[in-house]
N, C-alpha and C positions, 0 to 999 in steps of 0.2 A: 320217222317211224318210231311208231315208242310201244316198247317192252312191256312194259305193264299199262292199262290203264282202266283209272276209275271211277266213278260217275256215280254222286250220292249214295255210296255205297254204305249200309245200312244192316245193322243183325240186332235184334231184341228175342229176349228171350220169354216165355210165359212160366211162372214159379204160383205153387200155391202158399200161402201164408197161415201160419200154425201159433197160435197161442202157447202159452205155459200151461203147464196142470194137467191133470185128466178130463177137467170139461174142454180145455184144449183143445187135446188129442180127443174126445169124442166130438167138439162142433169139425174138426180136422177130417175126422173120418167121413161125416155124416154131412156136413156141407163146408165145401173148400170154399175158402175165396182166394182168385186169381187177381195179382197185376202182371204188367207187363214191365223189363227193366231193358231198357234200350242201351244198348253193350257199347255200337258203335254208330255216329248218325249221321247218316247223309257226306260224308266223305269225300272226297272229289279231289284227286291228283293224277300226274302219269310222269313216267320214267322212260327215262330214255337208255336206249343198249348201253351198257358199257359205266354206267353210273354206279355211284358209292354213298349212297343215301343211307344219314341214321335217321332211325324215328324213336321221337322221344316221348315221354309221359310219364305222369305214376302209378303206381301199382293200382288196376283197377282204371287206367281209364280207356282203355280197348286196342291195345297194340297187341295183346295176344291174342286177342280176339279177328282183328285185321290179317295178322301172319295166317291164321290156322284157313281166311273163308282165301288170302292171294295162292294156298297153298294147296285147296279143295278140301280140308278136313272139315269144314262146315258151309251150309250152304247159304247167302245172304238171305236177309228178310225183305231186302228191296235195293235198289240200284242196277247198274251195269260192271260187270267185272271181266279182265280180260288180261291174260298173261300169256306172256309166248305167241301170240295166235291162238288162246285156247279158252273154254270158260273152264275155269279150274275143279268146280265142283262136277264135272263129267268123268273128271278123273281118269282121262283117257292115256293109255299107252306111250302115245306120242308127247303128252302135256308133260306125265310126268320123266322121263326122259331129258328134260331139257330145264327142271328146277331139283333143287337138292333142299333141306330143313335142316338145320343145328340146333338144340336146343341145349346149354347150356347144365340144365339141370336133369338131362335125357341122356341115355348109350343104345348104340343101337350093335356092338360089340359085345360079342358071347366072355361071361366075365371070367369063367375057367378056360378058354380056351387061347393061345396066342393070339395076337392081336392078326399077323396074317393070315390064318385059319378063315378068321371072320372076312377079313378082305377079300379072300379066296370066291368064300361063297358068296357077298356081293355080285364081284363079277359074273358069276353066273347066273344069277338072279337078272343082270342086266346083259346077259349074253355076250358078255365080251370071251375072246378067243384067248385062251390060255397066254400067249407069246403077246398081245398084247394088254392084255391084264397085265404079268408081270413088268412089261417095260413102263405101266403107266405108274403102277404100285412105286418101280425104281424112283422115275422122276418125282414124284410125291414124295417119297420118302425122302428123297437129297434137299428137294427144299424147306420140309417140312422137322430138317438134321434129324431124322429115326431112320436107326440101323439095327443094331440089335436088339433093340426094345421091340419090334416088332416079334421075336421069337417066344418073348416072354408072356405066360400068361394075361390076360387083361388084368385079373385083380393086382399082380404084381408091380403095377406101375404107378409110376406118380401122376398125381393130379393132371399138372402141365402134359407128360408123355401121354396120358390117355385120350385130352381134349385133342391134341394134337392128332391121335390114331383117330378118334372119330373125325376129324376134319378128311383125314384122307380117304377113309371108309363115305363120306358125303360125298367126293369130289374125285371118287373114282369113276364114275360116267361121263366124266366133263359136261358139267352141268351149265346152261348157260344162265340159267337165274340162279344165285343163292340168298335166302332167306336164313337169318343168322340171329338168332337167339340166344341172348346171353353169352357168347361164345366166350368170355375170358371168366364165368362166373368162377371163385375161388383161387382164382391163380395169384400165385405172388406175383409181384412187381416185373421178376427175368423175363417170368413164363407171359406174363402178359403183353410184355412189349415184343418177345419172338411170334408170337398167335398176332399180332396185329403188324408185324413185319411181312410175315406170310401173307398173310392177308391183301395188303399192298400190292405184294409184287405178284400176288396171281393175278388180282384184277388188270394189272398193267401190262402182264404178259399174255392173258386169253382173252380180253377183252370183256368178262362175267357180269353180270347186274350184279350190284350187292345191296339186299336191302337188311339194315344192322339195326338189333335193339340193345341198347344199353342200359346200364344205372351207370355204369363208369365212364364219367364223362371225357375222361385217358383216350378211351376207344373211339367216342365222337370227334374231339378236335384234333387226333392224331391222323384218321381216314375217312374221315364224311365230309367232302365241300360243300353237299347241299344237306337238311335234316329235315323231317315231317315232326312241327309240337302237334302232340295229339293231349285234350285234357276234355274228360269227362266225356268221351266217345266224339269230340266234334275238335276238326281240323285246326288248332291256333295259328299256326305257321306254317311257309313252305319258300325254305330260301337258304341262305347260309347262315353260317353260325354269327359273321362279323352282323347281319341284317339283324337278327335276333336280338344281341345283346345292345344293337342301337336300337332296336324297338322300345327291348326292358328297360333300360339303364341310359338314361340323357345326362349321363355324369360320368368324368373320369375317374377313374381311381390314384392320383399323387402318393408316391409314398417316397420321403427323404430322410436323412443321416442328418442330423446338425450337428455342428461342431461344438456349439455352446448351449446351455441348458434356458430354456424357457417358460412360463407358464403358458396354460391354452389360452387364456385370453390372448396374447401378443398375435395368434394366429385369426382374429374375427375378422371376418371380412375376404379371407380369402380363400373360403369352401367348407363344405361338413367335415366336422373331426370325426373320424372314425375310431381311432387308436390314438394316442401318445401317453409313450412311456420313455423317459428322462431323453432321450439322444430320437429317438426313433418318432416321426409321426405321418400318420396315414390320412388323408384327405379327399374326399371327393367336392369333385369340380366341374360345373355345367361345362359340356362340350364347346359350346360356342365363345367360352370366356375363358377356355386352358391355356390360352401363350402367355395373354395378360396375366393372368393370375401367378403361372410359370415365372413370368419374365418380373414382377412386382417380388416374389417369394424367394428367387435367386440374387436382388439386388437389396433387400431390406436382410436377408439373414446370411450366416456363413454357412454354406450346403456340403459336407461330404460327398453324399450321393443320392442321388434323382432317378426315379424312376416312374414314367406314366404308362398304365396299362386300363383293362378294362377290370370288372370288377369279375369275382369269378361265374362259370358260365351255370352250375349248378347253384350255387348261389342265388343268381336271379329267377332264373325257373324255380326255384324253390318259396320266393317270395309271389310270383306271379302266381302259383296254384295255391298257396295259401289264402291272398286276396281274392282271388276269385271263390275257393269255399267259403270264404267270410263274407262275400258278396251274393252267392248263392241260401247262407243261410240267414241275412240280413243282420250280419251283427257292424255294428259299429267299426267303423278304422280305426 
């Protein structure tokens, strides 16, 4: 049975198009011309209960557009859509009941008032019973560590303490989808790794969908085993992250300590230099020829220390949409 799912799911939007100037603005007023800009195309995945999916992409190429039609704040332009048992854009009682939205750069907490105030009136907006409101607020709040930052104003609180209240403010109806938007935008390094700890150990204790949109890629390879690439509104991938960067990247990344100083010639032949600087050098080396090239590079030099990994994960996504607008607007490689 699966939780979401989606089927060439599709949103374009129609914009009129405005010249500079006043003959501009007057052909603007007097005859518009329309295109159409296709947000997100034809689409096609499904999740299953209990999953921790990120979806990736860059800015503009329809992962907010995605969240807002899996979450009924817009309706598609074409496809099939289906979450909980519900088409989301009905917007029904029951639908929403059972999904919650984070957005990152959103509050949905009254910013003069304590942060329980606002919980307060959640629950009643979702009809929970005083005695169980409170005991839900408790458990949220113990793992969420807020104690008496709850009493304090909203504005009063740090960054981290506030994402955290609206996490709990989301996830006070026990939602069984969550849709999660930016959730660590601006947080330092503590606060981001406690928000993605949380994060963890709810999915693992209630069993929740989570579908995550990131730019920090922290938050993908620390909690997503599976990830949606989205680029330029159409589907690139749907798999794990280790799948992804053997898609991108048909090369390891080597990087050693040598004991004695070399030029880069001494290294031809056995991978791309990426780096070297006096002691230090970085290498990439086709998958299928790493032991040999390992085993030739350990017996020809004196090696401090070795290290094989893959290359970074934003890094290649960052090379892949690159190519591909350069592919789209035919310039040369």
């Amino acid at each position: 049975m699966t939780i979401i799912q989606a089927r060439n799911l599709s949103k374009s939007y129609r914009i009129s198009e405005k010249q500079p100037g006043l003959a501009g603005s007057l052909r603007h007023l007097l005859r518009r011309v329309h295109r159409d800009v296709v947000a997100v195309d034809r689409i096609s995945f499904s999740i299953e209960p209990g999953e921790f999916v990120g979806f990736l992409g860059p800015n503009g190429a329809g992962k907010t557009t995605t969240l807002k039609m899996l979450t009924g704040l817009i309706h598609p332009s074409g496809g099939e859509l289906e979450v909980a048992g519900h088409q989301p854009w009905r917007r029904q009682a029951r639908f929403l009941r059972q999904i919650t939205l984070v957005m990152g750069n959103r509050q949905q907490l009254i910013w003069d008032l304590p942060a329980l105030d606002s919980l307060q009136v959640n629950a009643a907006v979702y009809g929970l019973e005083p005695v169980a409101a409170a005991r839900r607020i408790r458990e949220l709040a113990e793992m969420l560590e807020l104690g008496p930052e709850l009493q304090r104003p909203v504005r009063k609180l740090s960054l981290g303490q506030r994402m955290k209240a609206e996490l709990l403010a989301a996830l006070l109806h026990s939602p069984s989808v969550l849709f999660l938007d930016e959730p660590t935008l601006g947080l330092d390094v503590n606060a981001r790794v406690r928000v993605r700890d949380f994060l963890a150990d709810y999915n693992r204790q209630t069993g929740a969908t989570v579908l995550l949109t990131s730019h920090d890629m922290g938050d993908i390879t620390a909690l997503c085993p599976r990830v949606l690439l989205i680029h330029e509104g159409q589907l690139f991938h749907d798999g794990s992250l280790a799948l992804l960067t053997q898609r991108l990247a048909p090369c390891r990344q080597v990087r050693l300590e040598l004991a004695d100083l070399h030029p880069s010639e001494a290294f031809a032949g056995f991978g791309q230099i990426e780096e070297h600087h006096g002691h230090l050098l970085r290498l990439l080396v086709p998958r299928d020829q790493l032991t040999e090239r390992v085993a030739a590079l350990l017996e020809r030099f004196s090696v401090l220390d070795l290290e094989v990994g893959d290359p970074p994960i934003e890094d290649l996504i960052g090379v892949l949409f690159r190519s591909r607008d350069a592919a789209a607007r035919g310039d040369s490689p």
